[in-house]
C-alpha positions as CSV (number, residue, x, y, z in Angstrom):
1,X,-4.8,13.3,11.9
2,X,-1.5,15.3,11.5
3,X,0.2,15.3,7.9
4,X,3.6,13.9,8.6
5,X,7.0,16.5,8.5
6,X,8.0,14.4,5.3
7,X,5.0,15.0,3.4
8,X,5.2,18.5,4.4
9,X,8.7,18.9,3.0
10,X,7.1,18.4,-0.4
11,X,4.9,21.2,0.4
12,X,7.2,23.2,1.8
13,X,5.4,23.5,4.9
14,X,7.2,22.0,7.0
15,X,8.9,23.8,10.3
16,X,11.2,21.4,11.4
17,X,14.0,19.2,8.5
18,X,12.7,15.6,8.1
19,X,15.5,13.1,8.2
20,X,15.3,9.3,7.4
21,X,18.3,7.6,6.0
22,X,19.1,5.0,2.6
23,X,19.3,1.5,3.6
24,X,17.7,2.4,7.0
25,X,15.5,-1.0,6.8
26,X,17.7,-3.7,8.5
27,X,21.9,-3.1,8.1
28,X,23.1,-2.0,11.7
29,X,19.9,-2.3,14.0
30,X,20.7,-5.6,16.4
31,X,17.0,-6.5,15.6
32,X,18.1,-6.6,12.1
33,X,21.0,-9.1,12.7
34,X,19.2,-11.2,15.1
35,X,16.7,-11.6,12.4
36,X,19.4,-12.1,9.8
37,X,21.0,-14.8,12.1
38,X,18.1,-16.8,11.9
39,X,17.0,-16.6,8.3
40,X,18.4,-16.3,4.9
41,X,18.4,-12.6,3.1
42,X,15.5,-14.3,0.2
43,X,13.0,-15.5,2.8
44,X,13.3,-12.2,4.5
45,X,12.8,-10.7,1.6
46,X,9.4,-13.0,0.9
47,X,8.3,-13.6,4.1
48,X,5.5,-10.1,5.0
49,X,5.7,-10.3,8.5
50,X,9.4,-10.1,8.8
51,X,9.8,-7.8,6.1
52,X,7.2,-5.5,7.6
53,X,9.0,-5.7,11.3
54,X,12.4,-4.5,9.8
55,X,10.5,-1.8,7.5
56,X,9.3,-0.6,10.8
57,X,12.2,-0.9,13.2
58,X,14.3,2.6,12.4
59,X,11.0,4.3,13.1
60,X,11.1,2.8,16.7
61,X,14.9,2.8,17.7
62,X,16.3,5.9,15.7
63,X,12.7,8.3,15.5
64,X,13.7,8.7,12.0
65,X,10.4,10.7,9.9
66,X,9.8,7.8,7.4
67,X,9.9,4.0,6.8
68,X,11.0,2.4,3.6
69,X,9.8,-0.9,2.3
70,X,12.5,-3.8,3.2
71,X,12.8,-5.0,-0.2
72,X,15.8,-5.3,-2.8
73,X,16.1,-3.4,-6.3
74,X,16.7,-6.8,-7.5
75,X,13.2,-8.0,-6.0
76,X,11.3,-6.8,-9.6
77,X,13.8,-8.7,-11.8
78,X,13.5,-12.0,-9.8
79,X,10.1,-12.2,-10.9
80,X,10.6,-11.3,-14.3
81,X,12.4,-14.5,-15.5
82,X,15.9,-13.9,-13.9
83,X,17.7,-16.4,-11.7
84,X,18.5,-14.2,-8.5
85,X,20.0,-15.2,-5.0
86,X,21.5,-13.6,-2.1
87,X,24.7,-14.1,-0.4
88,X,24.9,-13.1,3.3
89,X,28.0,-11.5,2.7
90,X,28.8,-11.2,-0.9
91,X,25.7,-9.4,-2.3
92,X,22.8,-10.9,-5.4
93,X,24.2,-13.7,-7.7
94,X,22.6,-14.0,-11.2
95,X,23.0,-17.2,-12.4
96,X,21.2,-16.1,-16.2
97,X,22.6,-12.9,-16.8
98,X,22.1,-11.4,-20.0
99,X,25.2,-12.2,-22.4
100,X,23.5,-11.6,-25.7
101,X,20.5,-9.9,-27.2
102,X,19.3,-13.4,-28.0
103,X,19.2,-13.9,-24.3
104,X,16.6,-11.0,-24.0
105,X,13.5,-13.6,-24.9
106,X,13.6,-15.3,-21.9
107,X,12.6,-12.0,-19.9
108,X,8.7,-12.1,-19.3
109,X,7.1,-8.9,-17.7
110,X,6.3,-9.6,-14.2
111,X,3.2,-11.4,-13.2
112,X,1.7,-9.6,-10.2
113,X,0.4,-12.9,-8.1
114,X,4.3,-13.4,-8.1
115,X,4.9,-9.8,-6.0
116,X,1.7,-10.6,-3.6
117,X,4.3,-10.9,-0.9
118,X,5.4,-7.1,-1.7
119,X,1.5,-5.9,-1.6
120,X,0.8,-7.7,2.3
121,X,4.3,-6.4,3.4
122,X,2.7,-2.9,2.8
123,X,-0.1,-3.4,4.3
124,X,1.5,-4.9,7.3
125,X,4.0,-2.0,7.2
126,X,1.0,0.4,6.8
127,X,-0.9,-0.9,10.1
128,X,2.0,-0.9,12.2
129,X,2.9,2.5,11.5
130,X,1.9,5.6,13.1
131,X,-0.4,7.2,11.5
132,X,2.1,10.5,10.5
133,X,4.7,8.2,9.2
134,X,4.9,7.4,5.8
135,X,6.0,4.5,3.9
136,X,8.3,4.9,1.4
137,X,8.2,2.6,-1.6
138,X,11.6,2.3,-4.6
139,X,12.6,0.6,-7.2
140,X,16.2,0.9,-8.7
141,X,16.5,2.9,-12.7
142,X,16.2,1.1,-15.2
143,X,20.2,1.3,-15.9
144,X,21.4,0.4,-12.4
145,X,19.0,-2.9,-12.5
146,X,20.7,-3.5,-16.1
147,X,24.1,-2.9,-14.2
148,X,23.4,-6.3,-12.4
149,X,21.4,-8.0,-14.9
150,X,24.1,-8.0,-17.4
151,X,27.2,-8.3,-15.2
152,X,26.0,-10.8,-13.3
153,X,25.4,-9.4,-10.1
154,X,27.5,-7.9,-7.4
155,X,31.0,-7.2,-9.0
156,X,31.8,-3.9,-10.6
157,X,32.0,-4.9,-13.7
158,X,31.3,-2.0,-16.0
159,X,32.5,-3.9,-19.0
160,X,29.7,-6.1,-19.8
161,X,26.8,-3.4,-20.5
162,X,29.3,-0.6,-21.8
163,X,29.6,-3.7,-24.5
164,X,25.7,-4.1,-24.5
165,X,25.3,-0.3,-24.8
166,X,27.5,0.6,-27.6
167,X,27.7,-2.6,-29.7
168,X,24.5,-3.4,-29.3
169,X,22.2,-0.7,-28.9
170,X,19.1,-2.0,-29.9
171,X,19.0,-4.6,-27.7
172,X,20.2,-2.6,-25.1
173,X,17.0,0.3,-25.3
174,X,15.1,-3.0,-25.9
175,X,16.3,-3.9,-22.4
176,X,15.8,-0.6,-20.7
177,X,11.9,-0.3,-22.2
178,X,11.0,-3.7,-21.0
179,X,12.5,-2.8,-17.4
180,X,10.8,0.9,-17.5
181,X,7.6,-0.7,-18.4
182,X,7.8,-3.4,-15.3
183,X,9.3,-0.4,-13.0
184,X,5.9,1.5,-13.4
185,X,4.2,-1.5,-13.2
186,X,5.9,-2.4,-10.3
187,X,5.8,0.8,-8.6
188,X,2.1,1.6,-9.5
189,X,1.3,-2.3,-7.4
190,X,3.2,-0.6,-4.5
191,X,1.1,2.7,-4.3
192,X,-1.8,0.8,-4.8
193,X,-0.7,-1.5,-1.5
194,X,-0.4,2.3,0.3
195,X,2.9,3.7,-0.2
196,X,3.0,7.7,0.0
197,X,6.3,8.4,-1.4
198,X,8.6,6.8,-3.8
199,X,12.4,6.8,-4.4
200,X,14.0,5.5,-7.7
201,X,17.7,4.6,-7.3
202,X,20.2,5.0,-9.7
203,X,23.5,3.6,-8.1
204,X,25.3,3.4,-11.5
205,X,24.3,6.1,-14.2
206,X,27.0,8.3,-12.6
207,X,29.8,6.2,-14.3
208,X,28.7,7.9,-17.3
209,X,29.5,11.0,-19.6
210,X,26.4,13.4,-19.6
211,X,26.1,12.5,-23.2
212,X,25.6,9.3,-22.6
213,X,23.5,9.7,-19.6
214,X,21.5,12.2,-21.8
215,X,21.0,9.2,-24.3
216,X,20.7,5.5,-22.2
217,X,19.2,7.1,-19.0
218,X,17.5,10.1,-19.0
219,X,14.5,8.9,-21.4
220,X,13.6,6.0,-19.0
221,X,13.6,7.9,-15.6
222,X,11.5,10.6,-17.2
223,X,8.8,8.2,-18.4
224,X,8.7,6.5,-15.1
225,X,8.3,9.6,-13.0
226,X,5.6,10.7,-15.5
227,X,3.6,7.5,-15.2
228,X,3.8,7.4,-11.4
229,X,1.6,9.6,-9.8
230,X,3.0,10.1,-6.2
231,X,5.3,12.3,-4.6
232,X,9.1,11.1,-5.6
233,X,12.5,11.3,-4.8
234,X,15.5,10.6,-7.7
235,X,19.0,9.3,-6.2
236,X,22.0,9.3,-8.6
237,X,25.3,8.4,-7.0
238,X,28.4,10.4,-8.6
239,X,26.1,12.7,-9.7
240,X,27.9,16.7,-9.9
241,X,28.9,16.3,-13.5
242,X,25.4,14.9,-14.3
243,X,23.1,17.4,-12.0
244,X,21.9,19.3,-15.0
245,X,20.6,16.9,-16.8
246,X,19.3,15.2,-13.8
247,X,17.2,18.4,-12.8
248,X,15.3,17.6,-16.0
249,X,14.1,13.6,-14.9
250,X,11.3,14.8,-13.4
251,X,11.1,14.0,-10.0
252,X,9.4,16.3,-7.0
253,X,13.3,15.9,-5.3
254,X,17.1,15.5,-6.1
255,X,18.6,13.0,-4.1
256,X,22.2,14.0,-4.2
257,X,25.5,12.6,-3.3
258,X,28.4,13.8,-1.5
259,X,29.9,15.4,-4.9
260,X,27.6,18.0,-4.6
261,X,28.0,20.7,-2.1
262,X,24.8,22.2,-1.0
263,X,24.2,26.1,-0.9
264,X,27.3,26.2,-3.4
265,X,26.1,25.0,-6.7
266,X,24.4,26.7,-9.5
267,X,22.1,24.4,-11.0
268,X,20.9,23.3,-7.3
269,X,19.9,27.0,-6.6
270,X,17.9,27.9,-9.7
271,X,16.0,24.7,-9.8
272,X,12.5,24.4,-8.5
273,X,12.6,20.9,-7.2
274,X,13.1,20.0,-3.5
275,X,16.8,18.8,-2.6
276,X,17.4,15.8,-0.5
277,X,20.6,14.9,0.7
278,X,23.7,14.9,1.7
279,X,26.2,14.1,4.4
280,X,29.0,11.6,3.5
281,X,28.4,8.5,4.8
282,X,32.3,7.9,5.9
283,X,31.7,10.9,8.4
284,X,29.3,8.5,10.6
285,X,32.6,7.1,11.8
286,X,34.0,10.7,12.3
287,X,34.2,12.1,16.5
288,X,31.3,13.3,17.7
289,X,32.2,17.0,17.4
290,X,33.6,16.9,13.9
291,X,30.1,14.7,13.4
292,X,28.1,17.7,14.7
293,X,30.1,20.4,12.9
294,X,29.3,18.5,9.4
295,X,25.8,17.8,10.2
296,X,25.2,21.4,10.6
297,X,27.4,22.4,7.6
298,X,24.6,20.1,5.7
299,X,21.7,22.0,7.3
300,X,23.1,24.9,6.3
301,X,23.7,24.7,2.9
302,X,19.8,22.8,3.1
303,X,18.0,26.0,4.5
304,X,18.7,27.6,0.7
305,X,16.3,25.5,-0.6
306,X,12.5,25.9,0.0
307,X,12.1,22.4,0.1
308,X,14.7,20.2,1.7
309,X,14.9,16.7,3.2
310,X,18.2,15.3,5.0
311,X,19.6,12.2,4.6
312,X,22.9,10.7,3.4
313,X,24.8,10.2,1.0
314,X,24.2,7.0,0.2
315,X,23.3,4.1,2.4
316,X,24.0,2.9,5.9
317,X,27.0,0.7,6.5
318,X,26.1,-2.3,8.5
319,X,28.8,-1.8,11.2
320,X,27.8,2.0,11.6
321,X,26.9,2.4,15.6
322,X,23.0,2.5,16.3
323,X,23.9,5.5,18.9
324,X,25.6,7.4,16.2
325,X,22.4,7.7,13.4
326,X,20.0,8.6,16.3
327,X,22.6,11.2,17.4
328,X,22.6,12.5,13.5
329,X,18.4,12.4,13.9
330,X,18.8,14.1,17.0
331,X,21.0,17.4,15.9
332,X,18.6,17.4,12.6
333,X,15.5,17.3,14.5
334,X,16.9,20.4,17.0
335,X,18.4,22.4,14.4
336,X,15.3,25.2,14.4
337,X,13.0,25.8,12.6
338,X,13.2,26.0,8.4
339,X,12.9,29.0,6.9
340,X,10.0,30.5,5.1
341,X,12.4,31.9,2.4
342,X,16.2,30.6,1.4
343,X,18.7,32.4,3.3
344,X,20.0,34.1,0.6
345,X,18.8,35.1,-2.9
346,X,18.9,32.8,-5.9
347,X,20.6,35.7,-8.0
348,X,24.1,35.4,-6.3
349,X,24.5,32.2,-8.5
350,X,23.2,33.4,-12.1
């Protein structure tokens, strides 16, 4: 059995850039609607044989190198005593949020009979699969789930926690333990169901100044990428201003955004991680040519790095065109083979 290109690229083996994209699952595939049509976001969320179809369909209709687990970030809080639902259109509603540390004693770590639905989707996932693609498993940081938890859900509400966070402090670490200790939980039931890779997503920590980040963040993405023992991936969004302290969460890759500029940045070429990233997500609705020319710009700025995975930078849109990611896997896939060596010396940045 061949070793798949994306667990190659963790190696550093690999001859040929893997590419699989953020919200791949679901979003703009026409399977995915037709599905979404028919049935509410939560029971496709709970039901395993649905969930495991629209894990699997990017593999089939865009040849991407890597399927990731149709789930939600708010999936591990929803069984943790928090009263979640999901607009079609308008994103997760929490009907409990946390408004005061007093409201902190109704969390209850998560039973794992409630995520049984989680374990079969794997395994579903897992027999569907070729045998050289991987599932990816996630779970969002422990501050991005907060985000939600304390604001309520969808709305960008920094307000609420920036209260939590600096009047409150205690309650607010007390928030992001118990979430770090259900997120290794929670990730550790997912690699026992047969995920090979894992992603933690942090949507929101970039709002923050890296003193901050240094303080309410770091701590709990370092403990939870020591705990789970699986190749990983870290995402921050916004994250340029934060990359140094980010290089320290440690994670096998840096997920990055389109604020960083790949090939060009000084932290970036010095570190010994693998880079994943990063082509702005508003060029998918860019002409083809201009589409191409930036897709290679990426690659580029990707072969510095001796380990390097292509994706976005951030998720799909759902009205992106289907024709347009498997044109983006296309160019990746025929860009040549990766380099043994970065194509220039680390030393021009120090």
């Amino acid at each position: 059995m061949s070793q798949s290109l994306l667990l190659q690229a963790f190696q550093g083996t690999n001859k040929t850039i893997p590419v699989w994209f953020m919200r791949q699952a679901g979003r703009t595939l026409p399977q995915y609607q037709a599905l979404k049509s028919k049935y509410p976001l939560e029971e496709m969320f709970h039901n395993p044989e649905i969930a495991s179809e629209i894990s699997c369909l990017p593999v089939k209709e865009l040849n991407v190198d890597a399927a990731i687990l149709f789930a939600d970030i708010l999936t591990l809080p929803a069984s943790m005593g928090f009263k979640i639902s999901f607009s079609q259109n308008n994103g997760p509603v929490i009907t409990n949020p946390i408004a005061q540390p007093d409201d902190l004693g109704a969390i209850h770590d998560f039973y794992e009979e409630e995520l049984n639905y989680v374990r079969e989707t794997i395994r579903l996932v897992k027999q569907r699969l070729p045998t050289d693609i991987p599932l990816i498993g996630f779970a969002g940081s422990p501050f991005s789930v907060a985000f939600y938890l304390v604001g309520g859900g969808s709305p960008m509400n920094f307000s609420r926690i920036f209260h939590l966070m600096f009047h409150e402090p205690e309650a607010f670490h007390r928030l992001m333990e118990i979430l770090t200790r259900n997120t290794m939980r929670y990730l550790n039931l997912q690699k026992d169901a047969g995920i090979k890779v894992f992603q933690l997503f942090d949507t929101w920590a970039g709002a923050l100044r890296p003193t901050d980040y240094a303080h309410w963040v770091l701590p709990y993405v370092r403990e939870i990428f020591d705990e789970v023992d699986l190749p990983s991936i870290y995402y921050l969004k916004n994250c340029q201003h934060l990359l140094a302290l980010m290089e320290k969460c440690g994670a096998d890759f840096l997920s990055v955004c389109e604020s960083v500029v790949l090939g060009h940045n000084p932290i970036l070429a010095k570190t010994d991680k693998g880079v994943q990233g990063n082509l702005f997500i508003g060029l998918l609705y860019a002409p083809r040519d201009l589409l191409e020319k930036e897709i290679r710009d990426v690659l580029m700025g990707g072969r510095h790095y001796q380990r390097y995975i292509f994706n976005l930078s951030h998720g799909v849109f759902p009205d992106v065109e289907v024709d347009t990611l498997k044109f983006v896997v296309d160019r990746v896939h025929g860009f040549g083979k990766m380099g043994t060596a970065p194509i220039f010396p680390k030393s021009i940045f120090l």
